[in-house]
C-alpha positions in Angstrom: 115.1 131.3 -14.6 116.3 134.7 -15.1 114.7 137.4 -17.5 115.5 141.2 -18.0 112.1 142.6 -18.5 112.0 144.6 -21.7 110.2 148.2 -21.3 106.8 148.7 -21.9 106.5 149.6 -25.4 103.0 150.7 -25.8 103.8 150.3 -29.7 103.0 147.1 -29.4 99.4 147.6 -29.4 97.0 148.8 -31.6 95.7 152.5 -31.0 92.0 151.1 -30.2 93.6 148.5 -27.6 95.7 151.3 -25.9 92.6 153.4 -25.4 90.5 150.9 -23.9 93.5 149.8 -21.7 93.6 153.3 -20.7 90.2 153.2 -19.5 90.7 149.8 -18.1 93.1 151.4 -16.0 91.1 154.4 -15.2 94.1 156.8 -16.5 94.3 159.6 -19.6 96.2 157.9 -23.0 99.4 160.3 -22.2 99.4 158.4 -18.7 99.5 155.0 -19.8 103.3 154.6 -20.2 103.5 155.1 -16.4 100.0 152.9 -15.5 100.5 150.3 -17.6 103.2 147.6 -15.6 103.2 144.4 -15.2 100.7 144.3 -12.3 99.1 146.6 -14.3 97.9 144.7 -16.6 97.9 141.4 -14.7 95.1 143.3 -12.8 92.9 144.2 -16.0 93.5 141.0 -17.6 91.9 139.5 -14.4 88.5 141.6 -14.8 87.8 139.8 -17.5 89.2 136.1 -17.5 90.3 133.8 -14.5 93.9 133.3 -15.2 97.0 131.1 -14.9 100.4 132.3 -15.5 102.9 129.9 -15.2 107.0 128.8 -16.9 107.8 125.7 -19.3 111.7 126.0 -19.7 112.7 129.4 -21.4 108.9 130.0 -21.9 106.2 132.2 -20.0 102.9 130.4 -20.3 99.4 132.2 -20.0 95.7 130.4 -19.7 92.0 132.5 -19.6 89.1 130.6 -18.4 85.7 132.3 -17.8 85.0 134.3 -14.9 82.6 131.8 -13.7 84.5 128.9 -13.9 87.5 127.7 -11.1 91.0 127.8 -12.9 91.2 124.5 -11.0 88.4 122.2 -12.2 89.1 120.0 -15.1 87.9 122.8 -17.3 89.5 123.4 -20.7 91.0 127.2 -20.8 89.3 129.7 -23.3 92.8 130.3 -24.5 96.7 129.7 -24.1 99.5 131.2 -25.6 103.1 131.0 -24.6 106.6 132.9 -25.5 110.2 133.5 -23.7 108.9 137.8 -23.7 106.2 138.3 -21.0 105.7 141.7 -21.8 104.3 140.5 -25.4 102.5 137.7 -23.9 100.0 140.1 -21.9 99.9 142.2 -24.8 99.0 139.8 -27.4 96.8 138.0 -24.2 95.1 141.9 -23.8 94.5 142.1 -27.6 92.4 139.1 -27.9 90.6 139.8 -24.8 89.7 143.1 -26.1 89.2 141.8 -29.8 86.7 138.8 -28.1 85.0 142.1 -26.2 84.3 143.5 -29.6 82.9 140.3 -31.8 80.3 140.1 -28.4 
């Protein structure tokens, strides 16, 4: 399966998000266009949650499980989401991590 990657559009998430991404990434706010790839935010994402990334036909398909638990044991995921635009899947995956961050 072949997908052209859309930029990072940063407009995409909220002002609050992007600052604590920035941070996340241990970079100013001007610098997060440049910080903030794929790997990018594969790598934050995984500071927080266990992860499993994986394709259903057209559609990209993330899961978070706790930090403590094993992706791999018959443990249900904390969340799952899925769409055919990657880029928005780990942005709307970063948003509830961060907006889970704030309720705690």
């Amino acid at each position: 399966m072949l997908q052209k990657l859309n930029p990072l559009d940063l407009s995409l998430l909220y002002t609050d998000d992007q600052k604590k991404l920035a941070v996340d990434l241990e970079c100013e706010l001007g610098e997060l266009r440049e910080r903030a790839t794929i790997g990018g935010l594969l790598e934050v994402i995984r500071r927080y949650h266990q992860l499993g990334i994986y394709t259903a036909d057209d559609d990209w398909c993330i899961q978070l499980f706790e930090l403590e638990e094993s992706a791999n044991e018959e443990i249900p995921c904390l969340y799952e989401n899925f769409g055919s635009d990657l880029i928005k899947l780990l942005y709307v995956t970063m948003e509830w991590i961060y907006d889970r961050l704030n309720d705690n």
